[in-house]
C-alpha positions in Angstrom: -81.3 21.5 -12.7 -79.9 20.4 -9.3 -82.6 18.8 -6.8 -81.3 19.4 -3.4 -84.2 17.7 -1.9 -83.6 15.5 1.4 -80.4 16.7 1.5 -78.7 17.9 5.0 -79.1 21.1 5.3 -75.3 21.8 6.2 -74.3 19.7 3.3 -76.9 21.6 0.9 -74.7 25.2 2.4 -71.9 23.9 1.5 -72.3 22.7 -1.7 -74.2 26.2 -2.3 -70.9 28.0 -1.1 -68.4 25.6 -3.7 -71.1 26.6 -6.9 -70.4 30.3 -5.7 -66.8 29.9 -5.4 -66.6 28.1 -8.8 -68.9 31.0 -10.6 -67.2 34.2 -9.2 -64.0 32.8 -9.5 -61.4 34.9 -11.5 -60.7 33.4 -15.1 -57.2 32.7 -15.4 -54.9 35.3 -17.2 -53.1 33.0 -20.2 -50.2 35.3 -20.6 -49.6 34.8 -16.8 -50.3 31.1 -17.2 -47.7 31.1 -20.2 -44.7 32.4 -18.2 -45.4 29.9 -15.1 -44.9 27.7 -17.5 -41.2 28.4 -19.0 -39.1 25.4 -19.4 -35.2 25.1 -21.0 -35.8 22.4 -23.9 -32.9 20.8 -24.9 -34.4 17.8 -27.1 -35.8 19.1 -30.1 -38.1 17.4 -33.2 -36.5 17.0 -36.8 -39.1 19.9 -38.1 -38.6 23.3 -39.0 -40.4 26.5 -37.7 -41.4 28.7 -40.8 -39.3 31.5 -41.8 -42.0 33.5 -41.7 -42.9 32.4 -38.2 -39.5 33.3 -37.1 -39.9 36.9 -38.3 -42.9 37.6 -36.3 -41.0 36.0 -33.2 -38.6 38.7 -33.4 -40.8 41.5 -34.8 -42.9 40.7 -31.0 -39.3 41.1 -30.0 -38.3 44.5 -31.0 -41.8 45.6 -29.1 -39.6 45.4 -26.3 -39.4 48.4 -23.7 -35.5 49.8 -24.9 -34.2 52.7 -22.9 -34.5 55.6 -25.0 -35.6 53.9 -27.8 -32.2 53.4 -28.6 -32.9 49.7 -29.6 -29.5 48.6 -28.9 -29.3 45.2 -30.4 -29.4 42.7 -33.0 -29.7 39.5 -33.9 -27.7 36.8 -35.9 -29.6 34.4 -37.1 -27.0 31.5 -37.5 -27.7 29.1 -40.7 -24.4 27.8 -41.9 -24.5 24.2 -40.4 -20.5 24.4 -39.7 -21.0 27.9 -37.7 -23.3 26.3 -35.6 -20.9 23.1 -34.7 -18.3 25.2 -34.2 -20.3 27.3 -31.0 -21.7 24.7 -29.7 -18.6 23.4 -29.0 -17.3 26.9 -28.2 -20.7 26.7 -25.3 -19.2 23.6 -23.7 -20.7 20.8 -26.7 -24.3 21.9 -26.2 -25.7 19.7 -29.6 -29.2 21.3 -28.8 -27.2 24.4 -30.5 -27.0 22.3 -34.1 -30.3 20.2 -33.6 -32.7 22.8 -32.9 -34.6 24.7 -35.8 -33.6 28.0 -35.6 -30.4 29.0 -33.7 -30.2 32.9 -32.4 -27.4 34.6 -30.9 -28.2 38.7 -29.5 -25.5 40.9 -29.6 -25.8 44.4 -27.7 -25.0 46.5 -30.1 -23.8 49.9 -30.1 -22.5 50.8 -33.3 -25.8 51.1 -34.9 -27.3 54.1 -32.8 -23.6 55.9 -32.1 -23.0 56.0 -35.8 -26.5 57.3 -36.2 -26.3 60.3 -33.7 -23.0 61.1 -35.6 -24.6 61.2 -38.6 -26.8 63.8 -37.0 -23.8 65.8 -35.9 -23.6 64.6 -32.3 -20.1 64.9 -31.2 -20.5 60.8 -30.1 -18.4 59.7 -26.7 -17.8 55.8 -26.8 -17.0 53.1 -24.9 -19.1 54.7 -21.6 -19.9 51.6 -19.1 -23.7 52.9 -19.1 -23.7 52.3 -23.3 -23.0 48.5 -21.8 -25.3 48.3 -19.5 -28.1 49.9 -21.7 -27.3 47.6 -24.9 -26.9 44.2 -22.6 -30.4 45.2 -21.1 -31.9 46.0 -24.1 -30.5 42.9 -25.8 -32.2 40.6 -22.6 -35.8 42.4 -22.9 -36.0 41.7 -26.5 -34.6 38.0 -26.5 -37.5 37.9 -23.2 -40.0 39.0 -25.8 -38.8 36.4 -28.5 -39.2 33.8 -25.7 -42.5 34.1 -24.7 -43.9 34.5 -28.2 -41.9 31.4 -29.2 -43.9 29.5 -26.3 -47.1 31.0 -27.2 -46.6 29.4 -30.0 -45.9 26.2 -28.8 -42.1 26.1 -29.7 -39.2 25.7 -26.9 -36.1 27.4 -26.3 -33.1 27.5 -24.2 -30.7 30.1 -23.7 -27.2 30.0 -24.3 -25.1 32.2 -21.8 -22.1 29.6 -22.9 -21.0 31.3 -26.0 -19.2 33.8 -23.8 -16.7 30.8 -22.7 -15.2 31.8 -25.7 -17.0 35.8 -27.3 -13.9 36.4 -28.9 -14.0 33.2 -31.6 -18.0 33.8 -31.5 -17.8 37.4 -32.3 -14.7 36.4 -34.9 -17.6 33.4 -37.0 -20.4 36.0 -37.1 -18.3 38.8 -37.9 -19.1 41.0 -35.2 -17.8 45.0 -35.3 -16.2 47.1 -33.0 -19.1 48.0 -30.2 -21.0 45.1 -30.6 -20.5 42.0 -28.4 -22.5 38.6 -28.2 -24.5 38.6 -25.1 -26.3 35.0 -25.3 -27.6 32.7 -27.8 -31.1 30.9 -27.8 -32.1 27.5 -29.1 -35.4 27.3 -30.8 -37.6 24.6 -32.4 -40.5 22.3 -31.7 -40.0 20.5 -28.1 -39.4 16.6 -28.0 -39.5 16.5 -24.4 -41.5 17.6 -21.7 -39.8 18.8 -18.2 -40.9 20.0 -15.3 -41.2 23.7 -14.1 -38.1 24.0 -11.9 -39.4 25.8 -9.0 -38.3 29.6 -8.1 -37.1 31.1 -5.1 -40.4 31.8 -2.4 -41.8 35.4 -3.5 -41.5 36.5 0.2 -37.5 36.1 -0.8 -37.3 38.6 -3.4 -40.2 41.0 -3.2 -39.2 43.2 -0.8 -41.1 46.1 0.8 -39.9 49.6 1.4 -36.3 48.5 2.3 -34.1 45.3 1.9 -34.9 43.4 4.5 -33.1 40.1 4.3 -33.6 39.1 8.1 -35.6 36.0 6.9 -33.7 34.9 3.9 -31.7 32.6 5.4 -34.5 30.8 6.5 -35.9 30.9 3.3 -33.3 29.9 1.1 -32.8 26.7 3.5 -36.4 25.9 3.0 -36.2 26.3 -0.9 -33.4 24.0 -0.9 -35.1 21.2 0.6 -37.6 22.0 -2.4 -34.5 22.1 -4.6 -32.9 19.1 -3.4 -36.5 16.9 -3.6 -36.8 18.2 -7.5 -33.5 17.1 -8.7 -33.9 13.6 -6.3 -37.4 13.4 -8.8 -35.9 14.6 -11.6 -32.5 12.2 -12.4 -34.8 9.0 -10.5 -32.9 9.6 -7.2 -29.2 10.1 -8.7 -28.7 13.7 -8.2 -28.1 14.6 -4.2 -28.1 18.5 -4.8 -29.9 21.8 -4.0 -30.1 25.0 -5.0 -26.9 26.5 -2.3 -25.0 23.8 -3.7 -25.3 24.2 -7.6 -24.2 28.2 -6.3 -20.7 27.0 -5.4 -19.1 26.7 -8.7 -20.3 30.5 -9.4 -18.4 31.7 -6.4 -15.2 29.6 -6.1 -14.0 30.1 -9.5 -13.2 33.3 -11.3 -15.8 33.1 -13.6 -15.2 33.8 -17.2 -12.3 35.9 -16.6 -11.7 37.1 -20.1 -15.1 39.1 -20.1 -13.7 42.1 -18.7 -10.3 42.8 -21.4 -13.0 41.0 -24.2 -15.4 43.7 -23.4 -13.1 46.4 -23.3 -11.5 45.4 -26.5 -15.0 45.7 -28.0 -15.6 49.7 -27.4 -17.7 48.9 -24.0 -16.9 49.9 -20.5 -13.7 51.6 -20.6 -14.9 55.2 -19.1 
């Protein structure tokens, strides 16, 4: 019990107002709480996540919204140790690739549901650019889904857009098909380090109402990179002058995996 005796009267309003405030305050929502909280992990501890665990990762993964329930992917699960050295090199000598647990690389994949609807007696037409688009989005919403349930169950995880430096020799080690291509891989395991959330673009930036209005986002951006360029100051201990505009540039000056476009279309996608 709380004796508010002899206490100010504006001081006992107040403190009245904060054991409102505290009471009728909106628990918070963990799931939302979890994805604030993404991090890439690149240090990873000598232990390894159950096989059994890694099933149910990617059984929460195939829950995944897929357009038409096509369910346009799959996954290679990569175990031979030498497979693994070889594309992390391939990824630009990412070692988190061989030192994590569990390595995972999703491949949009189209042969799967084409040769299905033939086997019905479709007449099937191939190699459509929407057959890309659909199996790369499916492929992201279900590695999403692995993600999150890996972190709720306190593993890490970075993606690994670097294996398309190189699809061709990935798809050549995991034996990929005609009309199935690798779309990233992902790093899992138990965390040995702990990062920082790396902040996000202002909402006001990317939620837009009605119309795209972009008549502010200059000044926004400029404002997120003096946030940017204070977290990577805080981050390397002061030996990292950058921000967010700057770490853009490389996207944008160089022709940017140039290969993709013959690789895809050698694969069956995005020809017609």
């Amino acid at each position: 019990m709380v004796c508010l005796a002899g206490i100010e009267p504006i001081i006992v309003t107040c403190f009245v107002c904060y054991l409102k405030a505290m009471y009728q305050r909106e628990p918070m929502n963990p799931t939302i709480e979890l994805l604030k909280s993404h991090r890439s992990i690149r240090k990873f501890k000598d232990q390894k996540i159950p096989h059994e665990r890694l099933e149910e990762l990617v059984r929460a993964g195939q829950c995944a919204a897929t357009s038409n329930h096509v369910q346009a992917y799959s996954i290679i699960h990569v175990v031979n140790p030498e497979n693994r050295r070889k594309i992390s090199e391939l990824a630009g000598g990412q070692a988190h690739v061989v030192e994590a647990s569990d390595f995972l690389v999703f491949c949009a994949d189209m042969k799967r549901s084409t040769e299905a609807a033939e086997r019905a007696g479709a007449d099937v037409v191939r190699g459509m650019t929407e057959q890309l688009v659909v199996a790369s989005v499916d492929a992201a919403l279900m590695a999403q889904n692995v993600a999150v349930a890996a972190e709720s169950e306190g593993l890490g995880l970075c993606y690994v857009g670097g294996i398309r430096n190189d699809p061709a020799q990935v798809a050549e080690i995991l034996k990929l098909p005609e009309h199935v291509y690798p779309v990233f891989g992902m790093s899992l395991g138990y965390p040995d380090q702990d990062p920082e959330v790396k902040p996000r673009l202002p909402l006001e930036t990317i939620l837009k109402e009605d119309y795209y209005d972009d008549s502010k986002d200059e000044e926004q951006v400029a404002g997120f990179d003096d946030t940017m360029h204070q977290y990577y100051l805080d981050r390397t201990g002061g030996n990292k002058d950058s921000n967010w505009s700057k770490e853009l540039k490389p996207l944008f000056t160089t022709k940017l995996r140039p290969h993709m476009k013959e690789f895809l279309n050698k694969r069956g996608f995005g020809v017609k």
